[in-house]
N, CA, C and O atoms as a GROMACS GRO file, in nm:
protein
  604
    1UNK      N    1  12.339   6.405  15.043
    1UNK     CA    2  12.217   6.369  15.115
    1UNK      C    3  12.197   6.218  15.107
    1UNK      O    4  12.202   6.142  15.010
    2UNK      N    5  12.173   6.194  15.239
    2UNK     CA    6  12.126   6.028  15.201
    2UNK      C    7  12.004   5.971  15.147
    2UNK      O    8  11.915   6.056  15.143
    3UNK      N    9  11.966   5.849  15.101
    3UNK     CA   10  11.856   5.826  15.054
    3UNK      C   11  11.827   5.784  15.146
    3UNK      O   12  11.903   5.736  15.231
    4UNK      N   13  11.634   5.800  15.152
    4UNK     CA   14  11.562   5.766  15.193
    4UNK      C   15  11.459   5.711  15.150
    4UNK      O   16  11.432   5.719  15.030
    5UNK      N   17  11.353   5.623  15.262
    5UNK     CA   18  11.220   5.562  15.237
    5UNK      C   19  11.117   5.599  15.331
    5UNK      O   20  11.094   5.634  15.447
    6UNK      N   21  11.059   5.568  15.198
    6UNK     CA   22  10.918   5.608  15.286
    6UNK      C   23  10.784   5.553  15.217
    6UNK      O   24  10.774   5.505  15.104
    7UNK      N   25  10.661   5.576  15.332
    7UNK     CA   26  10.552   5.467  15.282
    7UNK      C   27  10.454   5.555  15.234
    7UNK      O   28  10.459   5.671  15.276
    8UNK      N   29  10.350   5.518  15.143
    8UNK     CA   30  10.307   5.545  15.075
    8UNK      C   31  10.149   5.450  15.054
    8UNK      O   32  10.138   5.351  14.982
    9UNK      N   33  10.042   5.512  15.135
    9UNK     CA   34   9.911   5.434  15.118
    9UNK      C   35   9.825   5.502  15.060
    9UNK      O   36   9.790   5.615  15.092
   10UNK      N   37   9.761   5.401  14.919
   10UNK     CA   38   9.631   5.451  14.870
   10UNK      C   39   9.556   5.382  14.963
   10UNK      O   40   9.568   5.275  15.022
   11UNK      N   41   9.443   5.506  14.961
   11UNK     CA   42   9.314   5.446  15.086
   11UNK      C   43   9.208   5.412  15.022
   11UNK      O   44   9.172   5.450  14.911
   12UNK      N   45   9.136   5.304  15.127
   12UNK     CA   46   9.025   5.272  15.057
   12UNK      C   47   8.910   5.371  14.953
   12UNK      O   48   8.826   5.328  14.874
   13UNK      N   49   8.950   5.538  14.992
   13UNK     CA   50   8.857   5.635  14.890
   13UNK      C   51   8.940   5.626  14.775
   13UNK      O   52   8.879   5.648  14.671
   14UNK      N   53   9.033   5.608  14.766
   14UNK     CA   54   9.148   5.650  14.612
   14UNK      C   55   9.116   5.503  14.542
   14UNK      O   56   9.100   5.503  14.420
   15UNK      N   57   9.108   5.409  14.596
   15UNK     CA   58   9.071   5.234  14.562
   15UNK      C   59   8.956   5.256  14.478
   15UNK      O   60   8.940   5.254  14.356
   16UNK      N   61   8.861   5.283  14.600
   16UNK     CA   62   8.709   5.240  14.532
   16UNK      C   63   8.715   5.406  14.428
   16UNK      O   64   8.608   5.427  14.371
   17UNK      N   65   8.790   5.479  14.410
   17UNK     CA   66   8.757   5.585  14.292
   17UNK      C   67   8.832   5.571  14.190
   17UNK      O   68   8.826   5.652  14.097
   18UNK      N   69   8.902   5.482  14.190
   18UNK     CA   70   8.997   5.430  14.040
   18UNK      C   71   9.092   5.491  14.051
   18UNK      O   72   9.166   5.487  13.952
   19UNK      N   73   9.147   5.590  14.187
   19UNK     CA   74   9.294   5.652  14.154
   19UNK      C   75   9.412   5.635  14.182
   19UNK      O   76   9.506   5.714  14.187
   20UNK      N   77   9.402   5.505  14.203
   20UNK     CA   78   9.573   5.476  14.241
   20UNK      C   79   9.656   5.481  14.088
   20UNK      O   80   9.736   5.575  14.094
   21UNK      N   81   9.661   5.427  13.986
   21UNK     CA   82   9.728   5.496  13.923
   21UNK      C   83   9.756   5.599  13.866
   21UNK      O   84   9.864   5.608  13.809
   22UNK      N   85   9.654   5.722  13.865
   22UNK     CA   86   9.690   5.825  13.906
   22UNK      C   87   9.762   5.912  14.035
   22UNK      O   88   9.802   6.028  14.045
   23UNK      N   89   9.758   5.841  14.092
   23UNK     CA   90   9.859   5.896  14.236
   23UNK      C   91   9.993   5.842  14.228
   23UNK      O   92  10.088   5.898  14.284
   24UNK      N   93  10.011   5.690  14.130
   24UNK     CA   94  10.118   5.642  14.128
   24UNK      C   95  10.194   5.705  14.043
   24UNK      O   96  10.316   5.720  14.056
   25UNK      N   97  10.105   5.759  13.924
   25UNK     CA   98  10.192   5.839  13.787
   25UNK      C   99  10.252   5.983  13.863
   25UNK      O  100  10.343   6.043  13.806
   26UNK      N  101  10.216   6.018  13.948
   26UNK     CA  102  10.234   6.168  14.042
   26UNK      C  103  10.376   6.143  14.097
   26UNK      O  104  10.476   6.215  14.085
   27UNK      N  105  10.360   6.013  14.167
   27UNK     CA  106  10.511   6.030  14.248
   27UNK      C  107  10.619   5.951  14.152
   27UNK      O  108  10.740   5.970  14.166
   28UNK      N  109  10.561   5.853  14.046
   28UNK     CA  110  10.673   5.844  13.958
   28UNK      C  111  10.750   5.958  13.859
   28UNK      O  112  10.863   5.952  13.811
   29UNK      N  113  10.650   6.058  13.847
   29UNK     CA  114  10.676   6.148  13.724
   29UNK      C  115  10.742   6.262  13.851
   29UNK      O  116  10.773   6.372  13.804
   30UNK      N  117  10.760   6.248  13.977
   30UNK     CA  118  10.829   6.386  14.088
   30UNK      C  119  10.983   6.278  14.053
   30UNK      O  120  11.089   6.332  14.086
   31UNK      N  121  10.989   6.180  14.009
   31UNK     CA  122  11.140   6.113  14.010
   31UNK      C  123  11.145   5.995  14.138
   31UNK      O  124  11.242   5.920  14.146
   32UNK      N  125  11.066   5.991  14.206
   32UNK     CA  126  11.064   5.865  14.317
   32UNK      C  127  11.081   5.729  14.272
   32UNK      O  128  11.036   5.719  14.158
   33UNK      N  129  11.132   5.610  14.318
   33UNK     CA  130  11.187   5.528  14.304
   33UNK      C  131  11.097   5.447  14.325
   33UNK      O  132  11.069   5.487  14.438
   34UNK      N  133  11.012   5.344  14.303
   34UNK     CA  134  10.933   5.265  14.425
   34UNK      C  135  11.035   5.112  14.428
   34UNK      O  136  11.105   5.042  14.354
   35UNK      N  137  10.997   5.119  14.533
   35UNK     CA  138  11.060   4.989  14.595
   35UNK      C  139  10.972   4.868  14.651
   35UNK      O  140  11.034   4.765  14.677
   36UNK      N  141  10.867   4.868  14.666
   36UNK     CA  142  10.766   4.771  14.703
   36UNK      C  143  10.635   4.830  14.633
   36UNK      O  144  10.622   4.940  14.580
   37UNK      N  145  10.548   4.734  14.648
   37UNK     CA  146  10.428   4.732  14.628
   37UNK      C  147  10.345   4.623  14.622
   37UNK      O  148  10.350   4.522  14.551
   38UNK      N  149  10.234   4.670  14.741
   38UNK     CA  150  10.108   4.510  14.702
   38UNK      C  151   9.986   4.590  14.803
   38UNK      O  152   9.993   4.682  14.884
   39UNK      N  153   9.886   4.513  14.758
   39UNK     CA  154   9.742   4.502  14.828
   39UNK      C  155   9.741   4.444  14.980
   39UNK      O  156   9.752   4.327  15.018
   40UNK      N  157   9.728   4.528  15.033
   40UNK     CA  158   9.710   4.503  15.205
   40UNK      C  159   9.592   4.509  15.209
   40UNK      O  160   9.522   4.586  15.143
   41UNK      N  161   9.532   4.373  15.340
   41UNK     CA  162   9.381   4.350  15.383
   41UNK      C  163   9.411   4.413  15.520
   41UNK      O  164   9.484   4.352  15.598
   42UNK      N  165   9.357   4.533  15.556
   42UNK     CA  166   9.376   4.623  15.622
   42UNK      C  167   9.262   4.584  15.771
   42UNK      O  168   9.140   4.597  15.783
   43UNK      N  169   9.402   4.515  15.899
   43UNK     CA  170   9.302   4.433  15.983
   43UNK      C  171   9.257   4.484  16.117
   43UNK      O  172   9.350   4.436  16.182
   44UNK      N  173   9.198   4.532  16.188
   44UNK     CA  174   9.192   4.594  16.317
   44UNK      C  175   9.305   4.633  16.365
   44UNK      O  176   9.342   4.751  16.369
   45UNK      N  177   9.400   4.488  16.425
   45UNK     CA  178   9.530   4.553  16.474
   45UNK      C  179   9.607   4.607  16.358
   45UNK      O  180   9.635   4.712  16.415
   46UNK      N  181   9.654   4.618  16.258
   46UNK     CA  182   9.709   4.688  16.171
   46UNK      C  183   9.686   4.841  16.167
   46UNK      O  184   9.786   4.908  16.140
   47UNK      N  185   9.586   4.897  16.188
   47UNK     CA  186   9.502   4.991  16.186
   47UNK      C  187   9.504   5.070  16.298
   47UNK      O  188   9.463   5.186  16.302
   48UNK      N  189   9.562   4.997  16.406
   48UNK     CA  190   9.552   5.040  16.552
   48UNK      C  191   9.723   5.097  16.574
   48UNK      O  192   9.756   5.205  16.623
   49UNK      N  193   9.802   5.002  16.528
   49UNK     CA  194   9.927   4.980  16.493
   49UNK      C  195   9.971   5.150  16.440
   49UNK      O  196   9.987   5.258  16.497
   50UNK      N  197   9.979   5.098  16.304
   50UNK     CA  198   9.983   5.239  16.260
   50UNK      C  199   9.925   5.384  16.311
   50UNK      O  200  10.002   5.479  16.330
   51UNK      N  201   9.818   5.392  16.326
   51UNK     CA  202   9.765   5.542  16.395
   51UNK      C  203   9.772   5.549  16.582
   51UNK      O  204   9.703   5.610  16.663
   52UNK      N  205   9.886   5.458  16.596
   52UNK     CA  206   9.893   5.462  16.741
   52UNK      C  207   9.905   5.582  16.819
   52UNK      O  208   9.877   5.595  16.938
   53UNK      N  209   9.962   5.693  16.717
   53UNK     CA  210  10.011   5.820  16.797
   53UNK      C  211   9.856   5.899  16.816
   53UNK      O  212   9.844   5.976  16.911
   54UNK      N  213   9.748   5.879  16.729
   54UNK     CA  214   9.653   5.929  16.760
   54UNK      C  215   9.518   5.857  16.837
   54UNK      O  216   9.398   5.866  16.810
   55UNK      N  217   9.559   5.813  16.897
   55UNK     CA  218   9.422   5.705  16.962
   55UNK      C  219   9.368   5.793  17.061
   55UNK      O  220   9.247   5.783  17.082
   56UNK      N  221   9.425   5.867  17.119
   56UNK     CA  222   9.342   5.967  17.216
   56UNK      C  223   9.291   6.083  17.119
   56UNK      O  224   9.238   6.164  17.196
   57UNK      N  225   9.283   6.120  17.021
   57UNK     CA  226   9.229   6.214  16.929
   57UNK      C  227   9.065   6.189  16.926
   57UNK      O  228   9.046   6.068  16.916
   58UNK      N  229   8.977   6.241  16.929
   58UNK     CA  230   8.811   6.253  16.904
   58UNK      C  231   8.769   6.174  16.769
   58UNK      O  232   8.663   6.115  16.749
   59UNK      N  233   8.894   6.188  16.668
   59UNK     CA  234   8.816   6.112  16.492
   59UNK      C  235   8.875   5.965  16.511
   59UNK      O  236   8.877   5.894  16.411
   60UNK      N  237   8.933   5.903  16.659
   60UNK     CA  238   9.033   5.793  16.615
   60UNK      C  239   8.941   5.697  16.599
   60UNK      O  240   9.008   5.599  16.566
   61UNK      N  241   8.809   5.659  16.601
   61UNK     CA  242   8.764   5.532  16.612
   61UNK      C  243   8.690   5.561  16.443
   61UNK      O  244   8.653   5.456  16.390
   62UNK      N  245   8.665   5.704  16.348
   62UNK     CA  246   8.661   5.696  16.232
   62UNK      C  247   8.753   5.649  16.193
   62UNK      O  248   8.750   5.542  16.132
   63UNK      N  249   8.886   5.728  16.223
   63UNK     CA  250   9.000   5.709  16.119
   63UNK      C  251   8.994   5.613  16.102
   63UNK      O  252   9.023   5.575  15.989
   64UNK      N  253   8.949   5.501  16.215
   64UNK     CA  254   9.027   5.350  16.209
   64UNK      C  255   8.890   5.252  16.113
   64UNK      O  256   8.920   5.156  16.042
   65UNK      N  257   8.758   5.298  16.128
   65UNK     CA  258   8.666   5.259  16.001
   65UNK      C  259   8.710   5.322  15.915
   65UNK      O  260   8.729   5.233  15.833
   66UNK      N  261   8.750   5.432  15.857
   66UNK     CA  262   8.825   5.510  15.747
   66UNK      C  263   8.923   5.395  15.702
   66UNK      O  264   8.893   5.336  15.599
   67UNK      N  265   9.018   5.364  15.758
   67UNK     CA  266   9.141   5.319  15.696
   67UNK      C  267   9.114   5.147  15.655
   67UNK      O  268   9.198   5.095  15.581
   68UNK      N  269   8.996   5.061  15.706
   68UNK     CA  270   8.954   4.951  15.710
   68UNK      C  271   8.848   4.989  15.616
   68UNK      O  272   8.763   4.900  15.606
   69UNK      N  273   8.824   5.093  15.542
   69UNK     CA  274   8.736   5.069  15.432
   69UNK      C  275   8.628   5.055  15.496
   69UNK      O  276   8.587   4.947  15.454
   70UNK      N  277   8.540   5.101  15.584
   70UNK     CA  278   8.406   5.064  15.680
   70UNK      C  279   8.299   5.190  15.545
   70UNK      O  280   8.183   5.165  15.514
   71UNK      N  281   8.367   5.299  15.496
   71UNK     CA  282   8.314   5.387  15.446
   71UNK      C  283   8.288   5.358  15.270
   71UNK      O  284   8.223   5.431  15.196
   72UNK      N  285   8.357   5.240  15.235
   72UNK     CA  286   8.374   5.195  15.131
   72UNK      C  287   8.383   5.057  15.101
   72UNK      O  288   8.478   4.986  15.068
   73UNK      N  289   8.256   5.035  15.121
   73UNK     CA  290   8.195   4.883  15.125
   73UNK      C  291   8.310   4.799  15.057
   73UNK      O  292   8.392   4.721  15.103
   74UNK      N  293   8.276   4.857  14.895
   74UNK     CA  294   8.291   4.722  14.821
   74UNK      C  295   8.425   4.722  14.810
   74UNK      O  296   8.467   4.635  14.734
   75UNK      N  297   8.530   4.812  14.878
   75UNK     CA  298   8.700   4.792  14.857
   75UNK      C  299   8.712   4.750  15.030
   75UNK      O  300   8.827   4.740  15.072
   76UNK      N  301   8.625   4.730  15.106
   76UNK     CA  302   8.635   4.672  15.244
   76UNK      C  303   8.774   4.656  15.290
   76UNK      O  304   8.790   4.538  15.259
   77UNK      N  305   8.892   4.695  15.346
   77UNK     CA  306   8.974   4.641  15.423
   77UNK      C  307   9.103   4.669  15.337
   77UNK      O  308   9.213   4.652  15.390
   78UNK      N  309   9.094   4.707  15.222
   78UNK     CA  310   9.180   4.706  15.082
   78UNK      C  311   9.243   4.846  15.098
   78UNK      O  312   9.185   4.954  15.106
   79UNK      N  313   9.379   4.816  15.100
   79UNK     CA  314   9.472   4.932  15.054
   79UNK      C  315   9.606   4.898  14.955
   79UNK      O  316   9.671   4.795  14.970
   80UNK      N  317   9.639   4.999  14.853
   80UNK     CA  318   9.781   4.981  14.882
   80UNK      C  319   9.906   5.015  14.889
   80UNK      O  320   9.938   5.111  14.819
   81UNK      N  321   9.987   4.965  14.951
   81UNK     CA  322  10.063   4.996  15.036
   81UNK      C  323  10.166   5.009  14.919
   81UNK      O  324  10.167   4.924  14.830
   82UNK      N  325  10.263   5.130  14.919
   82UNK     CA  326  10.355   5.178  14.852
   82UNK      C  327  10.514   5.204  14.919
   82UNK      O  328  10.503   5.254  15.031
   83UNK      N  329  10.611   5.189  14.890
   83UNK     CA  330  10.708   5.204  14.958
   83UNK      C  331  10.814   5.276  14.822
   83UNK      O  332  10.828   5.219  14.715
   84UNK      N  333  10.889   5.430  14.863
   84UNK     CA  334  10.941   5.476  14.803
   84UNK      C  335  11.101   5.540  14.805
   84UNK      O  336  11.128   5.540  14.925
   85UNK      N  337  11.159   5.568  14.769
   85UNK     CA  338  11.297   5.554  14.806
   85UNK      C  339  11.357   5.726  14.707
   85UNK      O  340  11.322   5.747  14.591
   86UNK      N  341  11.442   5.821  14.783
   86UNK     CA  342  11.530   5.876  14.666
   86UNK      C  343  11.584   5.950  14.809
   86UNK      O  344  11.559   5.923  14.927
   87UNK      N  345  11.678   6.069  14.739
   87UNK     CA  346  11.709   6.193  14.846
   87UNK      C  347  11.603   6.218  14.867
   87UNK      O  348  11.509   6.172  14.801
   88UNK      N  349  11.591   6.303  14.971
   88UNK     CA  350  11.481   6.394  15.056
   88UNK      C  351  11.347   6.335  15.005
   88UNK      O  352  11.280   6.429  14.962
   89UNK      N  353  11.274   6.205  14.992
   89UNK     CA  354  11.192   6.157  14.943
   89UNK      C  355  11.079   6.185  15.046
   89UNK      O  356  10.968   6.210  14.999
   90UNK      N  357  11.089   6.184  15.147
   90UNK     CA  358  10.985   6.149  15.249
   90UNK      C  359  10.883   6.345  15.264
   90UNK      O  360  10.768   6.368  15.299
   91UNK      N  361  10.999   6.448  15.218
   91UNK     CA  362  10.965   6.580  15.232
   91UNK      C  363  10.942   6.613  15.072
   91UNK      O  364  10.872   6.707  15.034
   92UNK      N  365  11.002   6.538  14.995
   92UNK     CA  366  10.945   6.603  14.844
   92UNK      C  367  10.777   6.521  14.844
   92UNK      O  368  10.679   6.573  14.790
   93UNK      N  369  10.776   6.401  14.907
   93UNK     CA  370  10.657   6.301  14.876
   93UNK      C  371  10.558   6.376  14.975
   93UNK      O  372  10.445   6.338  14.945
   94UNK      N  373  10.556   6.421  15.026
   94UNK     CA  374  10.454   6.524  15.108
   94UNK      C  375  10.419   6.616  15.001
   94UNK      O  376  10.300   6.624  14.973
   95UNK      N  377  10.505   6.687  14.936
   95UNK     CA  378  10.454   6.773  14.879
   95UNK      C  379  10.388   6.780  14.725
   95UNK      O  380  10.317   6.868  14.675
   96UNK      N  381  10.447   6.630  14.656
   96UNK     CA  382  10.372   6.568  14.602
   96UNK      C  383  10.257   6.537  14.661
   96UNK      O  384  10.159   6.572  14.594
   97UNK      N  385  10.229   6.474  14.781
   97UNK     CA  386  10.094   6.465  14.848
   97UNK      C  387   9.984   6.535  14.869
   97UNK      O  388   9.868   6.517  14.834
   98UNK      N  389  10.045   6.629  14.939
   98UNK     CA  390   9.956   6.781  14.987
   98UNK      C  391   9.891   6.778  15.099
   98UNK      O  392   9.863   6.671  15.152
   99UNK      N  393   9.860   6.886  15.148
   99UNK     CA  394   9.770   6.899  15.293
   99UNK      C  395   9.667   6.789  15.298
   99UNK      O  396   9.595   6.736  15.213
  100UNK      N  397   9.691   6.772  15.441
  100UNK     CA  398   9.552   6.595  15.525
  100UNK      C  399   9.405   6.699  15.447
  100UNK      O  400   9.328   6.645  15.369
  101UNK      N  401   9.392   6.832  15.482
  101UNK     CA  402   9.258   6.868  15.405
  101UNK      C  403   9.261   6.876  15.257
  101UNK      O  404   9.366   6.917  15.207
  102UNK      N  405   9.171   6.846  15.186
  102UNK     CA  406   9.185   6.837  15.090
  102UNK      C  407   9.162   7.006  14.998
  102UNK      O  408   9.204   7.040  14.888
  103UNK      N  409   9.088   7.071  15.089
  103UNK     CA  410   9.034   7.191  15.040
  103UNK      C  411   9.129   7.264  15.051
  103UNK      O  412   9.132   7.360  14.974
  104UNK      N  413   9.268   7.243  15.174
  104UNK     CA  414   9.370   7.340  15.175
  104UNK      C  415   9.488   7.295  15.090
  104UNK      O  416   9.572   7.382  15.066
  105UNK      N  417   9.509   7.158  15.034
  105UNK     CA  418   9.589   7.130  14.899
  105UNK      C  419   9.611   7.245  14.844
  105UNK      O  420   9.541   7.346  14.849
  106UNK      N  421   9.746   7.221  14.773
  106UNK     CA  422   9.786   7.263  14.668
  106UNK      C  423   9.680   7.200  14.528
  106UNK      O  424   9.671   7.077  14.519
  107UNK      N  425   9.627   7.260  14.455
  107UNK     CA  426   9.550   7.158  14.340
  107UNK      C  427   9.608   7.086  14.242
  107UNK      O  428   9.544   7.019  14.160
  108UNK      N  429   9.768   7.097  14.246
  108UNK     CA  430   9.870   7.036  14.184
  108UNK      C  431   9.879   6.876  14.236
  108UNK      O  432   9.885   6.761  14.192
  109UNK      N  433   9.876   6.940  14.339
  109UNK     CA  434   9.889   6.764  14.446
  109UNK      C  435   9.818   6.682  14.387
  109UNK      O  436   9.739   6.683  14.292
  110UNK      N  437   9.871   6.588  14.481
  110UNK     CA  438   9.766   6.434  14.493
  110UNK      C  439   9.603   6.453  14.506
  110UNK      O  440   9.505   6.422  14.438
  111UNK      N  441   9.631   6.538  14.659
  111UNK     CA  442   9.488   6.579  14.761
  111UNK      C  443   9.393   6.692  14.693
  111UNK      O  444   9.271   6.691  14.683
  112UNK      N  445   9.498   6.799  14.645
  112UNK     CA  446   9.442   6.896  14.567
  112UNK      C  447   9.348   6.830  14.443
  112UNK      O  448   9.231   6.865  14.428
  113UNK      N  449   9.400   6.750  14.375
  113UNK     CA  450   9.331   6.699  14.252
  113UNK      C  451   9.226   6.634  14.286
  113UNK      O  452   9.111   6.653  14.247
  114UNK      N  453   9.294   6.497  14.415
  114UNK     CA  454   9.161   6.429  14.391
  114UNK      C  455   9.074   6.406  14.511
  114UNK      O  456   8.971   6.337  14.514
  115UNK      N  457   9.130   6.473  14.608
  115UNK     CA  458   9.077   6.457  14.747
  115UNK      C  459   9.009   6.552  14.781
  115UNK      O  460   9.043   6.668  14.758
  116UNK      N  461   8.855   6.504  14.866
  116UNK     CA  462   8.696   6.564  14.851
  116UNK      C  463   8.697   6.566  15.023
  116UNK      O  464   8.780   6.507  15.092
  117UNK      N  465   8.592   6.644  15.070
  117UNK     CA  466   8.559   6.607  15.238
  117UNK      C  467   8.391   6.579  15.186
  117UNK      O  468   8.306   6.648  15.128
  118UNK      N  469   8.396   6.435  15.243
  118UNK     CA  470   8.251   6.398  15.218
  118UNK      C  471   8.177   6.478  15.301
  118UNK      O  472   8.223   6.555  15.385
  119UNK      N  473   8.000   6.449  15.265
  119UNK     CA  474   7.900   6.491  15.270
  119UNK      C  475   7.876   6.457  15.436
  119UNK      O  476   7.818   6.544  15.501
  120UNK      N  477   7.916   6.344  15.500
  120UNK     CA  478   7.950   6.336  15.641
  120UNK      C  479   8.078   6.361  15.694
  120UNK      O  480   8.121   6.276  15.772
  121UNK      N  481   8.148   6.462  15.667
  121UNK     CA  482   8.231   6.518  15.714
  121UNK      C  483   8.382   6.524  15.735
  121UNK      O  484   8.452   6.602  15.800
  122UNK      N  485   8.417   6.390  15.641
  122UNK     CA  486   8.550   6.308  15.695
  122UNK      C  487   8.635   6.368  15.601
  122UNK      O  488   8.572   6.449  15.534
  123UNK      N  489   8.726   6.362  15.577
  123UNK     CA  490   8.874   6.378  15.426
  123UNK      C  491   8.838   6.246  15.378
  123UNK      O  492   8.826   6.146  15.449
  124UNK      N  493   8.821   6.254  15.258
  124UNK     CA  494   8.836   6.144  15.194
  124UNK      C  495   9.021   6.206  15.110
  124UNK      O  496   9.002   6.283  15.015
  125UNK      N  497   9.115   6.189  15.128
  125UNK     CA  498   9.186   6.233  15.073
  125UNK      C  499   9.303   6.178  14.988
  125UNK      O  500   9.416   6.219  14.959
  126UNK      N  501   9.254   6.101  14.969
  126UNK     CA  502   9.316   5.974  14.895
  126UNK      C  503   9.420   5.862  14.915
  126UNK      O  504   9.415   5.747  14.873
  127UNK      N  505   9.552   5.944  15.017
  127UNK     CA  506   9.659   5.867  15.038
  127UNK      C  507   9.672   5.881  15.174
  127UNK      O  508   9.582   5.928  15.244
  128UNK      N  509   9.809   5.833  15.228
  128UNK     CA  510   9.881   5.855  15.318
  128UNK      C  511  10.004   5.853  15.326
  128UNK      O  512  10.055   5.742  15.311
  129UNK      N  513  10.090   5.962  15.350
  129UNK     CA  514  10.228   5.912  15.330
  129UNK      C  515  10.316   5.969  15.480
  129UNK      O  516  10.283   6.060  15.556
  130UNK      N  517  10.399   5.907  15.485
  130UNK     CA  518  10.476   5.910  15.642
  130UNK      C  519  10.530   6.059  15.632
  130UNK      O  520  10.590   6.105  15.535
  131UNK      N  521  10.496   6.135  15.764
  131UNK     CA  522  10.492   6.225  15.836
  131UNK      C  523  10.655   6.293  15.830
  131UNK      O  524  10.666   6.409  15.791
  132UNK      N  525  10.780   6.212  15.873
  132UNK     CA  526  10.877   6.204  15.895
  132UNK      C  527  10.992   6.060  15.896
  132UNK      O  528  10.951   5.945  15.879
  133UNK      N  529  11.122   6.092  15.916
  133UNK     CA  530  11.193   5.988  15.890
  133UNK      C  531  11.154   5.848  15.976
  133UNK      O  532  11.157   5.733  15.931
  134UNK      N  533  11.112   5.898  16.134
  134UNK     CA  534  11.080   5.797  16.220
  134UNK      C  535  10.981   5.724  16.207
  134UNK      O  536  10.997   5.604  16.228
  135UNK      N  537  10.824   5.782  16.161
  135UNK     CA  538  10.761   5.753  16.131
  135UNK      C  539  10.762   5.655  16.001
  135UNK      O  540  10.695   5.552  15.992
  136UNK      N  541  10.853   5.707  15.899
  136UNK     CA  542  10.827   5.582  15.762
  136UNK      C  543  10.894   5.468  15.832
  136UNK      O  544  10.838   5.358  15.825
  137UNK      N  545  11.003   5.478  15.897
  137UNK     CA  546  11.087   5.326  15.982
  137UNK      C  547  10.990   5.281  15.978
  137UNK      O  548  10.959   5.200  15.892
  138UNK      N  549  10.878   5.340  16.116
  138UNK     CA  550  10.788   5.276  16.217
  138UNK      C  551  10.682   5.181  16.107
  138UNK      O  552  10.654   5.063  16.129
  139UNK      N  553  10.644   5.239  16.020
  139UNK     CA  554  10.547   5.236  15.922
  139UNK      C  555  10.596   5.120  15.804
  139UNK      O  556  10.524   5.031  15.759
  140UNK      N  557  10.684   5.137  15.780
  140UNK     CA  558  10.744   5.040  15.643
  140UNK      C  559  10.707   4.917  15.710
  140UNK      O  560  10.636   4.829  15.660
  141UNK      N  561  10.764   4.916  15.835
  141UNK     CA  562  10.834   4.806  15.917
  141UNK      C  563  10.703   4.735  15.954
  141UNK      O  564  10.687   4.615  15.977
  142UNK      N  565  10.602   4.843  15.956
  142UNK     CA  566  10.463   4.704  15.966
  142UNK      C  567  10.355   4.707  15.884
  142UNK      O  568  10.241   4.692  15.929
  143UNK      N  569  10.386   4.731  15.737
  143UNK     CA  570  10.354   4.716  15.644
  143UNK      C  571  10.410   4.617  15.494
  143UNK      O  572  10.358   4.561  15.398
  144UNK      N  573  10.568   4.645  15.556
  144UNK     CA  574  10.602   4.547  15.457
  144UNK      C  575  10.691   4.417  15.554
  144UNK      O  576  10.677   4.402  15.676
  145UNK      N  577  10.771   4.343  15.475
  145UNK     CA  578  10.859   4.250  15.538
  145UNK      C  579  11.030   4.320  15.443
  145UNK      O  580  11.041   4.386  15.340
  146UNK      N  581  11.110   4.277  15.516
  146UNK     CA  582  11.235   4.352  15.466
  146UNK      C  583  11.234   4.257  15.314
  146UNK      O  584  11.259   4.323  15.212
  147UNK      N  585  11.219   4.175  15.304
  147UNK     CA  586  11.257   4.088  15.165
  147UNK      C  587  11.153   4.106  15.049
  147UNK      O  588  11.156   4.045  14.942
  148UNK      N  589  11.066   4.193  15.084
  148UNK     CA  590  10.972   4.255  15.026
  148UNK      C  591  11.020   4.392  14.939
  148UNK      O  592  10.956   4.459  14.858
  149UNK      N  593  11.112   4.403  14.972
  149UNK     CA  594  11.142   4.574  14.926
  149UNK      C  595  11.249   4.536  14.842
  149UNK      O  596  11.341   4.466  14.884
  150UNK      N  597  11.242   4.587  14.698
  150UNK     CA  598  11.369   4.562  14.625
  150UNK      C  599  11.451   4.713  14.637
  150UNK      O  600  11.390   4.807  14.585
  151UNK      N  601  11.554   4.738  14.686
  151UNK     CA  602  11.623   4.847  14.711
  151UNK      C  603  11.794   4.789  14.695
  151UNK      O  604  11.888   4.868  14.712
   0.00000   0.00000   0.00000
C-alpha cells in the first residue's frame, strides 16, 4: 500500500476548548506520522477555498463563520492545521475522527469524546479531516506550502 497524506484541522471549537492536544494524542497514539504543523489565521478566501464543494448547501454561509471562528470570539480566525502521513491514513484518520455529527460518533473517537451540537444548532465537532485522497491533495495544497511538510 502506498503512503499517504492527509489534512487534519482543529477548529476554532477544539481551540477555544483546550483540545487540540487531546485530538493530537488520538492520531499519534492510532500510529500516524505528522508531517506539518502550525496556526492558520483562517481568512474569508481560505474558507471559501476549502468548502468550495459546498457553497450551494443551506449551512454554507455558517460553516464559513464556523470555520473563521465568528462562533468563538476569543480564538477568532485561529485553527490548526495538521498534516499526516502513513498507509491508508486518510481512511484510518476518519475513523480516528468519527462521524461530522457528533451524537452519531463512535465515543471512542475524536467527535464521540469531544464533539457537542450547540444550543444553536451547529456541530461543534472539533476537527476536520479530508474526506478522500483528492480532497487531502486539494486541501494540503492550500493550507500548507510544499517546504512546509517534513516527509
Amino acid at each position: 500500500m502506498a503512503i499517504e497524506k492527509t489534512l487534519i484541522l482543529i477548529k476554532p471549537d477544539g481551540i477555544s476548548r483546550k483540545l487540540s492536544g487531546l485530538a493530537i494524542d488520538r492520531l499519534d497514539n492510532a500510529g500516524f506520522e505528522m508531517i506539518g504543523a502550525k496556526v492558520v489565521a483562517v481568512t474569508n478566501d481560505l474558507a471559501h477555498k476549502h468548502y468550495s464543494e459546498l457553497k450551494d448547501e443551506p449551512f454554507f454561509e455558517s460553516l464559513m463563520k464556523f470555520i473563521q471562528g465568528e462562533f468563538h470570539a476569543t480564538y477568532k480566525k485561529k485553527v490548526l492545521a495538521l498534516v499526516y502521513q502513513g498507509e491508508n491514513v486518510i481512511k484510518e484518520v476518519r475513523k480516528t475522527v468519527g462521524a461530522t455529527n457528533p451524537e452519531e460518533a463512535d465515543p471512542t473517537t475524536i467527535r464521540g469524546s469531544f464533539g457537542r451540537v450547540s444550543t444553536k444548532g451547529y456541530y461543534e465537532n472539533v476537527v476536520h479531516a479530508s474526506g478522500n485522497a483528492k480532497d487531502a491533495e486539494k486541501e494540503i495544497a492550500l493550507w500548507f506550502k510544499t517546504e512546509e511538510l517534513l516527509d
